[in-house]
PyMOL commands that place a pseudoatom at each C-alpha (Angstrom):
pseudoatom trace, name=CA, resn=UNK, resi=1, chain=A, elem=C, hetatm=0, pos=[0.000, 0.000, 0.000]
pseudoatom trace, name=CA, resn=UNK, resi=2, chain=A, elem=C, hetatm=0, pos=[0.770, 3.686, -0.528]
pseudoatom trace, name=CA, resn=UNK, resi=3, chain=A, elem=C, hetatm=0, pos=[2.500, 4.833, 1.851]
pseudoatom trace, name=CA, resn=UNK, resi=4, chain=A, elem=C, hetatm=0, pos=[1.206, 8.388, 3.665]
pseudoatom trace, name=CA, resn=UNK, resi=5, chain=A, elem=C, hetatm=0, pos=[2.919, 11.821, 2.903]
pseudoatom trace, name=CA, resn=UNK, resi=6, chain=A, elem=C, hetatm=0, pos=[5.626, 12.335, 6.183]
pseudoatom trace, name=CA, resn=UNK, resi=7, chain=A, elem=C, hetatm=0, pos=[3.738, 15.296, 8.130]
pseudoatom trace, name=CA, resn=UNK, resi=8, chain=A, elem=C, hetatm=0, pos=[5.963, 17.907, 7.183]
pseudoatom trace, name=CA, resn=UNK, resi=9, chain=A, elem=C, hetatm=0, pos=[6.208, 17.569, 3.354]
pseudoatom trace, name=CA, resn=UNK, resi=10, chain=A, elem=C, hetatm=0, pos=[1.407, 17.742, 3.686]
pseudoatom trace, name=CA, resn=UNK, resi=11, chain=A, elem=C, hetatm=0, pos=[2.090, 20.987, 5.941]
pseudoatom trace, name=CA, resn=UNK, resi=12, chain=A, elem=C, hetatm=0, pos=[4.883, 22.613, 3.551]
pseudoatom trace, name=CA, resn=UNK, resi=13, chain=A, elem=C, hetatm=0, pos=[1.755, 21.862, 0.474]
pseudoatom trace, name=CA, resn=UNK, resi=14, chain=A, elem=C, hetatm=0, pos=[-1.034, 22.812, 2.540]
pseudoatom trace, name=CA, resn=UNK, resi=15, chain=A, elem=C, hetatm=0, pos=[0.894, 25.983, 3.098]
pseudoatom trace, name=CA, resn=UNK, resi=16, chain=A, elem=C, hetatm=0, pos=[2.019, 26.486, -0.477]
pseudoatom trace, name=CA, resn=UNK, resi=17, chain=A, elem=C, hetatm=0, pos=[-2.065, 25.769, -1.493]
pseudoatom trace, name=CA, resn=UNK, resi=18, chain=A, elem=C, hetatm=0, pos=[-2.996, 29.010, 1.101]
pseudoatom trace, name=CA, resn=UNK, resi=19, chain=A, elem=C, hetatm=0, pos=[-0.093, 31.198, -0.127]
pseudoatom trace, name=CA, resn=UNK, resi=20, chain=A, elem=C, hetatm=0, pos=[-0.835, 30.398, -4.233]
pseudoatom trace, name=CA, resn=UNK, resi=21, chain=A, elem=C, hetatm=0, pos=[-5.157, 30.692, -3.153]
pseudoatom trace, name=CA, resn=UNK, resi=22, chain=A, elem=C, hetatm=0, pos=[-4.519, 34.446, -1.558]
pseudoatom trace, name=CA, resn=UNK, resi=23, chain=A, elem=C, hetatm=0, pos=[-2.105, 35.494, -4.501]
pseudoatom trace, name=CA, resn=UNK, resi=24, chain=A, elem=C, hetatm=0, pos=[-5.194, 34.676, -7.080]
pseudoatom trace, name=CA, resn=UNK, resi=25, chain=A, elem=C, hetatm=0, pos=[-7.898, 35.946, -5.238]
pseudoatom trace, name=CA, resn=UNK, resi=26, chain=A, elem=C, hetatm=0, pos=[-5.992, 39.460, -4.609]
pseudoatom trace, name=CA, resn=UNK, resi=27, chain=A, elem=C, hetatm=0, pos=[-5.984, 39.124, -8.355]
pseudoatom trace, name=CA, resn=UNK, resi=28, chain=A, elem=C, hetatm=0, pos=[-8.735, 37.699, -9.500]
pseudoatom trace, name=CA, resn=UNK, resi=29, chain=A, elem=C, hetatm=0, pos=[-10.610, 40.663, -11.053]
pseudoatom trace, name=CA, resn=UNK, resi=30, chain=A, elem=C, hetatm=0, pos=[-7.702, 41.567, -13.330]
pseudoatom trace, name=CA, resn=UNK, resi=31, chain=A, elem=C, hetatm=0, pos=[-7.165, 37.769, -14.029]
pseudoatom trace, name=CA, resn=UNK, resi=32, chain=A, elem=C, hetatm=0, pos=[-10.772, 37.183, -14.696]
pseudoatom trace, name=CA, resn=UNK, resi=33, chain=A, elem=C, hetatm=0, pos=[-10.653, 37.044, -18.589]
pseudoatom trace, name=CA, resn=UNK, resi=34, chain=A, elem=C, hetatm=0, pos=[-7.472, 35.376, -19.030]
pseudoatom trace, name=CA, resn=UNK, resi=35, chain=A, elem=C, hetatm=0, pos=[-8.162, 32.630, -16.751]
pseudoatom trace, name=CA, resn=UNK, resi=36, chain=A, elem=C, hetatm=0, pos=[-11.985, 31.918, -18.663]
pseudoatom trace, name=CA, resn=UNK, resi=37, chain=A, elem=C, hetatm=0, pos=[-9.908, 31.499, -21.989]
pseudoatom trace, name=CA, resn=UNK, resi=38, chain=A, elem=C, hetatm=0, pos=[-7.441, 28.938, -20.363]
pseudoatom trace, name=CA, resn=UNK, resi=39, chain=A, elem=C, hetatm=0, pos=[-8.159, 25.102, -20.403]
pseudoatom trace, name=CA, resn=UNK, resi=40, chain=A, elem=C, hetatm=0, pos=[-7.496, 22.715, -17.578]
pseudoatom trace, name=CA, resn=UNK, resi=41, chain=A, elem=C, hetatm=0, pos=[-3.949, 21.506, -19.791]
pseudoatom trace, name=CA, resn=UNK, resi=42, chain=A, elem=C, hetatm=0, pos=[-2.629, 25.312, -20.082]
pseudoatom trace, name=CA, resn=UNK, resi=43, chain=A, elem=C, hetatm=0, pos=[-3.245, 25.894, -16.123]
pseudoatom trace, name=CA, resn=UNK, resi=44, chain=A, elem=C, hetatm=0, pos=[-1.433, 23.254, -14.916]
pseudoatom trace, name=CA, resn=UNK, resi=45, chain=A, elem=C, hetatm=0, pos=[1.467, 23.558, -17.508]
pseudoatom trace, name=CA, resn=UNK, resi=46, chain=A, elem=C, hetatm=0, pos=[1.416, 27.306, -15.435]
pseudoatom trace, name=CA, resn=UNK, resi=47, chain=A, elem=C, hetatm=0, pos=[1.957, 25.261, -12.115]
pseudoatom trace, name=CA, resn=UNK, resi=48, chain=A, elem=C, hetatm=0, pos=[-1.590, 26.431, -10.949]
pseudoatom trace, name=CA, resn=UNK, resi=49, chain=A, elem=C, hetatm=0, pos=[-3.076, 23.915, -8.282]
pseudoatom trace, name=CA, resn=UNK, resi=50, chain=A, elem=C, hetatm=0, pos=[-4.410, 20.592, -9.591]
pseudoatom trace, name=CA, resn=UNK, resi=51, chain=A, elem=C, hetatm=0, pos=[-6.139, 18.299, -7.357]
pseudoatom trace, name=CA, resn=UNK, resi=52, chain=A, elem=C, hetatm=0, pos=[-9.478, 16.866, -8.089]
pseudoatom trace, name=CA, resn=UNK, resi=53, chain=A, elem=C, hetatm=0, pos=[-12.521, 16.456, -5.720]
pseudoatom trace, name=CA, resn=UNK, resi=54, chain=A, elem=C, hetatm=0, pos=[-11.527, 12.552, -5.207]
pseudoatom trace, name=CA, resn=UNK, resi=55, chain=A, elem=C, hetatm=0, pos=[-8.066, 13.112, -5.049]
pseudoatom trace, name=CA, resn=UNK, resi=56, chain=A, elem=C, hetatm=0, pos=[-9.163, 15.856, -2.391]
pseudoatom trace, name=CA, resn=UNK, resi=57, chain=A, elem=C, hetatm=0, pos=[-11.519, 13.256, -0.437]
pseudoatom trace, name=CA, resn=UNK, resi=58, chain=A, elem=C, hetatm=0, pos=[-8.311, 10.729, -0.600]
pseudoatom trace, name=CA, resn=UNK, resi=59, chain=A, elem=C, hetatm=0, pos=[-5.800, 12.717, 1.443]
pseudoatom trace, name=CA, resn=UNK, resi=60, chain=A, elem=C, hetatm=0, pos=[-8.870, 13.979, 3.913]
pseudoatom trace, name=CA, resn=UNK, resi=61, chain=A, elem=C, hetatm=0, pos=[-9.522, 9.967, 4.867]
pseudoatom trace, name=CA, resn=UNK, resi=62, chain=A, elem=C, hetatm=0, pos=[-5.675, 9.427, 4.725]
pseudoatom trace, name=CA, resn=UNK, resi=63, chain=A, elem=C, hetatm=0, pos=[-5.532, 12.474, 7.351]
pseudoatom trace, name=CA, resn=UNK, resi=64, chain=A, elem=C, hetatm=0, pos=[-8.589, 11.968, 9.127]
pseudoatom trace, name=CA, resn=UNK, resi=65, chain=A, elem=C, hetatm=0, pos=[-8.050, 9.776, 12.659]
pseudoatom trace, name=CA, resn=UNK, resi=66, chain=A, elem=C, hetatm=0, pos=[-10.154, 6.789, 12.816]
pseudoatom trace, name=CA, resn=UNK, resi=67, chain=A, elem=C, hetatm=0, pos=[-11.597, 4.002, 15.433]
pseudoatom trace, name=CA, resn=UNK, resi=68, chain=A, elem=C, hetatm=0, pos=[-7.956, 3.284, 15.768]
pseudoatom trace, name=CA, resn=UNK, resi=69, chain=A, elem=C, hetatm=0, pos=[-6.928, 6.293, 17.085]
pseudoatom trace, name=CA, resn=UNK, resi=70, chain=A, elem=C, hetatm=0, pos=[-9.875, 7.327, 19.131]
pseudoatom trace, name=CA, resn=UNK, resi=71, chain=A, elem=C, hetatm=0, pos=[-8.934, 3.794, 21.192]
pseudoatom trace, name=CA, resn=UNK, resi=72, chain=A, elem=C, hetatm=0, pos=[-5.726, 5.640, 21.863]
pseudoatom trace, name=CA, resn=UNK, resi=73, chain=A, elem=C, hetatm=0, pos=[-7.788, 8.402, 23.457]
pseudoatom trace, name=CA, resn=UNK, resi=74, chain=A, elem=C, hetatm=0, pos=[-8.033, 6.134, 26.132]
pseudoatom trace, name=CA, resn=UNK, resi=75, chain=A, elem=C, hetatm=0, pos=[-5.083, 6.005, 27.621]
pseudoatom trace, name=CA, resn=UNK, resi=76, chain=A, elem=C, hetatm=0, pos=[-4.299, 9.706, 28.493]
pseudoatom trace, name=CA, resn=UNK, resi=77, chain=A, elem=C, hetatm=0, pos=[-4.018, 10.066, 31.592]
pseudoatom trace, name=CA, resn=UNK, resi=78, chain=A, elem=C, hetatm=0, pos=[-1.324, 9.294, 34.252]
pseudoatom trace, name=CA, resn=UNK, resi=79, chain=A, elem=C, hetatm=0, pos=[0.116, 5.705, 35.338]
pseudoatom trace, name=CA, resn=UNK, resi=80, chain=A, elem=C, hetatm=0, pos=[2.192, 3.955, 37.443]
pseudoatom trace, name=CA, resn=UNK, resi=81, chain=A, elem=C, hetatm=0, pos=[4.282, 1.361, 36.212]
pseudoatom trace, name=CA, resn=UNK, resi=82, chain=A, elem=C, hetatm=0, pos=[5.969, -1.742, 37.909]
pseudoatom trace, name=CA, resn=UNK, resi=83, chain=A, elem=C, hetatm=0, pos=[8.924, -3.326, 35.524]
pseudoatom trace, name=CA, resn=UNK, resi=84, chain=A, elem=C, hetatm=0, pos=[11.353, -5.908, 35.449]
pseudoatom trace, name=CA, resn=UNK, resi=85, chain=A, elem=C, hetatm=0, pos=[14.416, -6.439, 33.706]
pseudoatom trace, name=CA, resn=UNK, resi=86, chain=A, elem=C, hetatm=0, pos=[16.154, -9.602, 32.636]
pseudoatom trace, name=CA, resn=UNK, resi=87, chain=A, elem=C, hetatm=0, pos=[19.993, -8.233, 31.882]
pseudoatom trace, name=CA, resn=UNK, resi=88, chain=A, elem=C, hetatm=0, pos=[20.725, -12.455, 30.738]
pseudoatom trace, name=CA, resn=UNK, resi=89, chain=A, elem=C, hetatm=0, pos=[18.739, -15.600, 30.003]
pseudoatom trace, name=CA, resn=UNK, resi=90, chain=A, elem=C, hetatm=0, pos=[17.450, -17.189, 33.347]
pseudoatom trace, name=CA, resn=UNK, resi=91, chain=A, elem=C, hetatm=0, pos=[18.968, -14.804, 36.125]
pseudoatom trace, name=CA, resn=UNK, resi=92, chain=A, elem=C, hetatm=0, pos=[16.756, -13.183, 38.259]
pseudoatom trace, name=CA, resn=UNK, resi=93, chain=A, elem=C, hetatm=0, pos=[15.132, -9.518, 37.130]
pseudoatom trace, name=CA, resn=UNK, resi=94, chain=A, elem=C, hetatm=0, pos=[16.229, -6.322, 38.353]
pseudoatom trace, name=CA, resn=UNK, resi=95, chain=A, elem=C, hetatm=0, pos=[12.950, -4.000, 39.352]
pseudoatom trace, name=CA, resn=UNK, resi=96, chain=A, elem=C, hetatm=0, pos=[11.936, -0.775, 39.004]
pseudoatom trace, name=CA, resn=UNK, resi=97, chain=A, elem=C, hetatm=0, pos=[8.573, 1.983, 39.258]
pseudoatom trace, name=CA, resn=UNK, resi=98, chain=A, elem=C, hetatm=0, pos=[8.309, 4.276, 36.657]
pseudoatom trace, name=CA, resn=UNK, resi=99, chain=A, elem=C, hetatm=0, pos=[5.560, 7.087, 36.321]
pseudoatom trace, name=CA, resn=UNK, resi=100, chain=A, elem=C, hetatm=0, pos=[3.917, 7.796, 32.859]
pseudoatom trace, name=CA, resn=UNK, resi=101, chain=A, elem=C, hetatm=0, pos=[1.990, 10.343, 31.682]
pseudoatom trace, name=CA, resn=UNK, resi=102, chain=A, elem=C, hetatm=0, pos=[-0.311, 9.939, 28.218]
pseudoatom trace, name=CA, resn=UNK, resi=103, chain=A, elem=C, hetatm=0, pos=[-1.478, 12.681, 25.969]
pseudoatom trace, name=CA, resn=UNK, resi=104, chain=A, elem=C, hetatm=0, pos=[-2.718, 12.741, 22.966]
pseudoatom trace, name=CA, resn=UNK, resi=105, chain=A, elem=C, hetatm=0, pos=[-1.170, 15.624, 20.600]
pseudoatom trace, name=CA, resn=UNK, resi=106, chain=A, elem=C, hetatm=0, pos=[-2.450, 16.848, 16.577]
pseudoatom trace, name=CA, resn=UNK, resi=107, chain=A, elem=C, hetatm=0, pos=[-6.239, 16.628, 16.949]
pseudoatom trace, name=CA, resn=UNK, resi=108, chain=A, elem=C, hetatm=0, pos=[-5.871, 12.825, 18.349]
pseudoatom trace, name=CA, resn=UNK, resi=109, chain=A, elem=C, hetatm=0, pos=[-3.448, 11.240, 15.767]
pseudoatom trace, name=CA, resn=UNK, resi=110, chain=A, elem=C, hetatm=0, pos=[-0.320, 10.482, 17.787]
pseudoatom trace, name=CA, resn=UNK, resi=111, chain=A, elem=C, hetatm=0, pos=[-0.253, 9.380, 21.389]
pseudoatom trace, name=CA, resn=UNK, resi=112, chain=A, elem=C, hetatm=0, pos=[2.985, 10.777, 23.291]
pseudoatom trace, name=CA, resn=UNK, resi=113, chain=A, elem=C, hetatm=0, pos=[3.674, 8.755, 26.486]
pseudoatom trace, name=CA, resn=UNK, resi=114, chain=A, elem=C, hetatm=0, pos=[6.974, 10.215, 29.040]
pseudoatom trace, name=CA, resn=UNK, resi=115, chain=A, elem=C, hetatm=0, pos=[8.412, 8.203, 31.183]
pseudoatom trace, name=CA, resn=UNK, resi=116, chain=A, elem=C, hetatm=0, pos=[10.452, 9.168, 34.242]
pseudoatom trace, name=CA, resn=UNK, resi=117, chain=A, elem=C, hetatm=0, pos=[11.828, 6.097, 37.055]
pseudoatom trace, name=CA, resn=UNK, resi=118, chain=A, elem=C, hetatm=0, pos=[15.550, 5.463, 38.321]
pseudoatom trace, name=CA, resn=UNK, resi=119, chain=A, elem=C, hetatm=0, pos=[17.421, 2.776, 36.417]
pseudoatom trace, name=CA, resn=UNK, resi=120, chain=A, elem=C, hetatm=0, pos=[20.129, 1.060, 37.961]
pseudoatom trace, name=CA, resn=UNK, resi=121, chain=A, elem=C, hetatm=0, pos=[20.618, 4.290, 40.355]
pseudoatom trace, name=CA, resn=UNK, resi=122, chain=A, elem=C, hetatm=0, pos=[20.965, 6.428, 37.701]
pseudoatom trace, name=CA, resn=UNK, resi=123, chain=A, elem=C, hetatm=0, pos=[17.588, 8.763, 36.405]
pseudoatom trace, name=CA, resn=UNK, resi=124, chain=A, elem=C, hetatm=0, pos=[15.410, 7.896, 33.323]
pseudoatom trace, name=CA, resn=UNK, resi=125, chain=A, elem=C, hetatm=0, pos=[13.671, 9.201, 30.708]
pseudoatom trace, name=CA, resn=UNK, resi=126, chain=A, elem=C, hetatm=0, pos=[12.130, 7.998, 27.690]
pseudoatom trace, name=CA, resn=UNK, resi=127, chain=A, elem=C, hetatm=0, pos=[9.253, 8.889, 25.231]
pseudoatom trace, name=CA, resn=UNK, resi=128, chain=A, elem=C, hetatm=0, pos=[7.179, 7.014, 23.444]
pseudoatom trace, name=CA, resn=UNK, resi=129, chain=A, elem=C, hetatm=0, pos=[5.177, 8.604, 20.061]
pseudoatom trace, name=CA, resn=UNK, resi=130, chain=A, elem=C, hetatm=0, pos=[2.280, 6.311, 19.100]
pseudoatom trace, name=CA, resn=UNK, resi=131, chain=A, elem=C, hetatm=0, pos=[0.163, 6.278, 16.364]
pseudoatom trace, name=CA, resn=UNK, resi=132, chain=A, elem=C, hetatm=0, pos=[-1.617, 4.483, 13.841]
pseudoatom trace, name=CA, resn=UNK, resi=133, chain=A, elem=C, hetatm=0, pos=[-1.131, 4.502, 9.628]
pseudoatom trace, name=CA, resn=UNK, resi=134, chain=A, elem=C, hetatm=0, pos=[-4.395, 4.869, 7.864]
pseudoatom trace, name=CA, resn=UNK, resi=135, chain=A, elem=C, hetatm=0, pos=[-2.888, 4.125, 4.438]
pseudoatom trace, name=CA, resn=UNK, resi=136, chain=A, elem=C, hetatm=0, pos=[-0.513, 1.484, 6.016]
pseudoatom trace, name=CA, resn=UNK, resi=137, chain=A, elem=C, hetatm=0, pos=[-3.175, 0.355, 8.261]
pseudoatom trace, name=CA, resn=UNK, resi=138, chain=A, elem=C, hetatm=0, pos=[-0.498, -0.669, 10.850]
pseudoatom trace, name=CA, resn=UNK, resi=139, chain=A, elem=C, hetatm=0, pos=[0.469, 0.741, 14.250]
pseudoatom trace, name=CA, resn=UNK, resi=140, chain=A, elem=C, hetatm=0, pos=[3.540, 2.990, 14.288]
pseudoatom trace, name=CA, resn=UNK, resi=141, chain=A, elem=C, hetatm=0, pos=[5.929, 3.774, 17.093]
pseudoatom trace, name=CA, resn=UNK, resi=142, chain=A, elem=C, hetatm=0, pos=[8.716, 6.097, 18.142]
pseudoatom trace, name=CA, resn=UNK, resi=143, chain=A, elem=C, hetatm=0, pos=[10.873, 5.474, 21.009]
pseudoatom trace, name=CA, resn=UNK, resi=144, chain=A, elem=C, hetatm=0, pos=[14.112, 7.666, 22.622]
pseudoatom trace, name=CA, resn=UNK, resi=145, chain=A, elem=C, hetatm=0, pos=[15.199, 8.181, 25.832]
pseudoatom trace, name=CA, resn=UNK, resi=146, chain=A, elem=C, hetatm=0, pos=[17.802, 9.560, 27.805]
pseudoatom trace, name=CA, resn=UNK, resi=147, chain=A, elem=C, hetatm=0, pos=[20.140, 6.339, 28.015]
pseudoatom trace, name=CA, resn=UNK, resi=148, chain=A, elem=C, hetatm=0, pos=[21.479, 6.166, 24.783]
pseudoatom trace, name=CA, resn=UNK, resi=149, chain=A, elem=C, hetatm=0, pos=[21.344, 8.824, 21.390]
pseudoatom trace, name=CA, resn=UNK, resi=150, chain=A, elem=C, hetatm=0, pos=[19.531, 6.660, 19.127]
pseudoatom trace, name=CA, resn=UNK, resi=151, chain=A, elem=C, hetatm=0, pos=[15.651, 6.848, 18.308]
pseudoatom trace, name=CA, resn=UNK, resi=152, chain=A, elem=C, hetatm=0, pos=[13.407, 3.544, 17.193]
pseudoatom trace, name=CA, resn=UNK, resi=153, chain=A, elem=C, hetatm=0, pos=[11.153, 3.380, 14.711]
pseudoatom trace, name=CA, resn=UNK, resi=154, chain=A, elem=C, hetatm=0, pos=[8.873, 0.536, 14.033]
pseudoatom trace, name=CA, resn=UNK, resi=155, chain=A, elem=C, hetatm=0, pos=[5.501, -0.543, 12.011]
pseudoatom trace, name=CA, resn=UNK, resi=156, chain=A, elem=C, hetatm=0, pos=[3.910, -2.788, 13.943]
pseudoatom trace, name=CA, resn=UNK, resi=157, chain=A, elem=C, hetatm=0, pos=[1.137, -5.291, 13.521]
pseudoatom trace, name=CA, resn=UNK, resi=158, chain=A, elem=C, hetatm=0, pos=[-2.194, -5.116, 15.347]
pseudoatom trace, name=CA, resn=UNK, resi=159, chain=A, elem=C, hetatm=0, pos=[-4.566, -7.772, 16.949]
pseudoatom trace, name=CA, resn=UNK, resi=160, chain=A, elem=C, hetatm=0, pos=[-8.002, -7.970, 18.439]
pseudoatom trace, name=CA, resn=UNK, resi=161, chain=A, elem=C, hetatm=0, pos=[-8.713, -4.883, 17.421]
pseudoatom trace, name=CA, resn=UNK, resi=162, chain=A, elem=C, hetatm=0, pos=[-5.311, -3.261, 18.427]
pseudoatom trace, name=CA, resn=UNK, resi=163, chain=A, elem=C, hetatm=0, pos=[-5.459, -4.237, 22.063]
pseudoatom trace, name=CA, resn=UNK, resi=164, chain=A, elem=C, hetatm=0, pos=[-2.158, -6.198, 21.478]
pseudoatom trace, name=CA, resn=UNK, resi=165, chain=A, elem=C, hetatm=0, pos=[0.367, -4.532, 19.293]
pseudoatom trace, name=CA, resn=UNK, resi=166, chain=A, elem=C, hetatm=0, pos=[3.473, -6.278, 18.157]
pseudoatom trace, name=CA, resn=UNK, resi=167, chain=A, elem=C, hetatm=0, pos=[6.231, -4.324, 17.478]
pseudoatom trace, name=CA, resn=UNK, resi=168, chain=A, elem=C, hetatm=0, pos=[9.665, -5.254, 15.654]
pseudoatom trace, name=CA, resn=UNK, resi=169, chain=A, elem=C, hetatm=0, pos=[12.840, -3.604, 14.873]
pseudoatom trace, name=CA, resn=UNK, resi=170, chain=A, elem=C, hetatm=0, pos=[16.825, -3.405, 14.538]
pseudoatom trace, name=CA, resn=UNK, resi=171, chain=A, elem=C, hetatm=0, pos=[19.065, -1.397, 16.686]
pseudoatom trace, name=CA, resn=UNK, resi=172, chain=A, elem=C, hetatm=0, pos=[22.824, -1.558, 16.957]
pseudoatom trace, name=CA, resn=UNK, resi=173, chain=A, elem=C, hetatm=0, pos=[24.129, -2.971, 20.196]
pseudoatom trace, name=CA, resn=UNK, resi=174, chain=A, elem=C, hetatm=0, pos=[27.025, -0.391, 22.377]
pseudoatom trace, name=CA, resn=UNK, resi=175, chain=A, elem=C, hetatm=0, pos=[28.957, -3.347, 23.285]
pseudoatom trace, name=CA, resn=UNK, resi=176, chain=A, elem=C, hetatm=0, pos=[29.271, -5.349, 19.908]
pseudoatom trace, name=CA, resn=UNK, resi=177, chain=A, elem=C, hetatm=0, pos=[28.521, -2.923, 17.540]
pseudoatom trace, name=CA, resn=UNK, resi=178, chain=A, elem=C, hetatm=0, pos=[26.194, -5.184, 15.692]
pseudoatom trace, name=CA, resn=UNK, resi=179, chain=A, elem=C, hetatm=0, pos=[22.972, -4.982, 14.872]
pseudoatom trace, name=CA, resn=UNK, resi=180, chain=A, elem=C, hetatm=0, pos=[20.700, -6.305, 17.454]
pseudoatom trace, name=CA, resn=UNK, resi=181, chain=A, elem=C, hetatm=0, pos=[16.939, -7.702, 16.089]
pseudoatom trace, name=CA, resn=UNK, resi=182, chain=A, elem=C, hetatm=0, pos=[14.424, -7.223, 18.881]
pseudoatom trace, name=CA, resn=UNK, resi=183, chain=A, elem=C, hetatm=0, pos=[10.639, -7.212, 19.837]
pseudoatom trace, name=CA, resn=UNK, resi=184, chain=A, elem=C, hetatm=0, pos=[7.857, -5.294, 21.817]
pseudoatom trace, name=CA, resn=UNK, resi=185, chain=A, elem=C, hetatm=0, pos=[4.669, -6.347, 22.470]
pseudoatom trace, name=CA, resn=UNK, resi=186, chain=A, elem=C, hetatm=0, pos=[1.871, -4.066, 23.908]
pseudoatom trace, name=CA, resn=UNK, resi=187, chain=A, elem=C, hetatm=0, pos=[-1.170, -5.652, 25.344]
pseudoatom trace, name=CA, resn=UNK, resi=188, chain=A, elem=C, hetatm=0, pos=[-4.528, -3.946, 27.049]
pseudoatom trace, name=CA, resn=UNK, resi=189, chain=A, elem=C, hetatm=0, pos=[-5.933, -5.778, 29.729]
pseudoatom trace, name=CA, resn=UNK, resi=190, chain=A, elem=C, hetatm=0, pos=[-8.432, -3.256, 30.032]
pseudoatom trace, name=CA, resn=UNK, resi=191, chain=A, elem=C, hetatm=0, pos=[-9.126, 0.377, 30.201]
pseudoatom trace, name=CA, resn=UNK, resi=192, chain=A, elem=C, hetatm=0, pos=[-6.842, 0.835, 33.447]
pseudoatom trace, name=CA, resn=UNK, resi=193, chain=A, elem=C, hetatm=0, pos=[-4.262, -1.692, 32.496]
pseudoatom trace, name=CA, resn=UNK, resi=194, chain=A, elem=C, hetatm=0, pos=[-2.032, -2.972, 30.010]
pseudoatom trace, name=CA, resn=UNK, resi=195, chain=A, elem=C, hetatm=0, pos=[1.470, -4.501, 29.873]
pseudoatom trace, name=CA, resn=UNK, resi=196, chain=A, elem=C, hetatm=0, pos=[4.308, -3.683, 27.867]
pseudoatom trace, name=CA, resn=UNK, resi=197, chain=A, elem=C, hetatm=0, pos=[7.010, -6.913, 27.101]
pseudoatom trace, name=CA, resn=UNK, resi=198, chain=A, elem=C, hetatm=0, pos=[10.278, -6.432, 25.456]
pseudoatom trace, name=CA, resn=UNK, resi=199, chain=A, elem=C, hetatm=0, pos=[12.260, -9.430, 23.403]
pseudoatom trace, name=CA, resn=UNK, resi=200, chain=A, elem=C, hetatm=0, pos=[16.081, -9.576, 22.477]
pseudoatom trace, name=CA, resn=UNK, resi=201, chain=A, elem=C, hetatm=0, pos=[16.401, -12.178, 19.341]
pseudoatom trace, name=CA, resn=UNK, resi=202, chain=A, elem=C, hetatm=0, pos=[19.579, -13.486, 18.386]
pseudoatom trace, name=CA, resn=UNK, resi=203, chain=A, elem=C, hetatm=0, pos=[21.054, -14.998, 15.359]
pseudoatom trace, name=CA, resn=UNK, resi=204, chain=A, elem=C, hetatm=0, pos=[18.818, -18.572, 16.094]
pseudoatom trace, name=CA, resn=UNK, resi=205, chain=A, elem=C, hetatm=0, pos=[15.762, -16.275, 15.879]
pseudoatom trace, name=CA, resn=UNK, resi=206, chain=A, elem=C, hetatm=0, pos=[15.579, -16.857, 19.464]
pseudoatom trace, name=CA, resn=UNK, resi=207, chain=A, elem=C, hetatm=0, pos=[13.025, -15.146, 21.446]
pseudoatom trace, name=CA, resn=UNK, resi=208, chain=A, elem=C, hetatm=0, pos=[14.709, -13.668, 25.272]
pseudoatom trace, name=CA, resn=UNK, resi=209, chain=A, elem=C, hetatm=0, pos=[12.347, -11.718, 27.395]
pseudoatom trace, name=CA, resn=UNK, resi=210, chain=A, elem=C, hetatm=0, pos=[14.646, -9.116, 28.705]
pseudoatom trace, name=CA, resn=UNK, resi=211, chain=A, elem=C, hetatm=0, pos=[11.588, -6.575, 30.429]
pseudoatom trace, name=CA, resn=UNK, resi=212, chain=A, elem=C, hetatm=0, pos=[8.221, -6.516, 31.183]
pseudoatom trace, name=CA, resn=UNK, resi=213, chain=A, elem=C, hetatm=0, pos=[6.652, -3.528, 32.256]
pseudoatom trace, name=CA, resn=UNK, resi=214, chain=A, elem=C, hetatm=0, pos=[2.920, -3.795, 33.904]
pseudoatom trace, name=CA, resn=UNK, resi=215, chain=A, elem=C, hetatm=0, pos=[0.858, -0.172, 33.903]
pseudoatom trace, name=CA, resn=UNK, resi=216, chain=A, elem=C, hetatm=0, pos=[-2.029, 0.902, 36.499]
pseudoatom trace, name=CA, resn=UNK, resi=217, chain=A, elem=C, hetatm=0, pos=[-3.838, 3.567, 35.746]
pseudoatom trace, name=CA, resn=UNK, resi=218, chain=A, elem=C, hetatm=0, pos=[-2.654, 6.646, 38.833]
for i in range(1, 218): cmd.bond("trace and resi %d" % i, "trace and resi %d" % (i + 1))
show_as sticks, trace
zoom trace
């Protein structure tokens, strides 16, 4: 499937639409004859606007936010988190609270979730932008935080209605240099709880559970 226009390049045309509107309506009277004796062919060979009424009603559903995103709707709010952390295979998990706080940003189409605990003695911080493709029809994430100076980005797949999201993706690990497949998996046990699992996979395609991260609603 198509894949949608990145935000900034449908703002930069959407701007470049209002600018080239205003220019021909300050003109419009002077214009008037010139542009009834032009066809369709010599207006856009002028670079004059072009979009038809379906082409129009395209980008509005592409843009508009859906079931999908009002379900994210319902997690804005503030939470309190409980998580554990496997650092190898079969030792015993390191624990931690975090606090996170969910708002939704752009008239409902992204979900932005902060995060804020102490890891390993040392603070953290780490954002989360959520949000769902209409022309992909797939869940999208963003993820940085304050522990390292990469960002994630994954398209995820959805289930039962996008209670459970599954997310993949490939990051380089600090201590090999490698790249380093892994997994996250985002299930709603209901409105005031869900539970966030993360996966390291190695080279077997061998699933590790390396954190699990269980959210009440605060």
């Amino acid at each position: 499937m198509k894949r949608i226009m990145p935000v900034l390049l449908v703002a930069l045309f959407a701007c470049a639409l209002v600018v080239g509107w205003t220019l021909i309506g300050h003109s419009q009277e002077t214009q008037k004859q010139t542009q009834k004796q032009q066809t369709p062919q010599d207006q856009q060979s002028q670079g004059q606007p072009q979009m038809s009424q379906e082409e129009m009603a395209a980008w509005q559903k592409a843009a508009t936010p859906g079931p999908n995103h009002a379900a994210m709707a319902k997690y804005v709010g503030k939470w309190n988190g409980t998580a554990k952390m496997w650092m190898k295979p079969g030792t015993e998990p390191m624990t931690m609270t975090i606090t996170a706080e969910c708002d939704t940003v752009y008239g409902g189409r992204y979900l932005v979730e902060k995060n804020e605990g102490m890891m390993m003695g040392m603070p953290f911080e780490g954002t989360a932008i959520i949000g769902y493709d209409n022309l992909e029809q797939k869940p999208t994430l963003v993820w940085y935080d304050n522990m390292s100076t990469g960002i994630l980005f994954s398209m995820g797949t959805c289930s039962e209605q996008c209670k459970t999201q599954t997310y993949t993706y490939t990051q380089k690990d600090p201590m090999t240099g490698k790249d380093q497949k892994g997994k996250m998996v985002s299930r709603a046990v209901d409105d005031n709880k869900w539970i966030l699992e993360g996966y390291m996979i190695d080279q077997a395609g061998k699933e590790n559970k390396t954190m699990e991260i269980t959210y009440t609603r605060g």
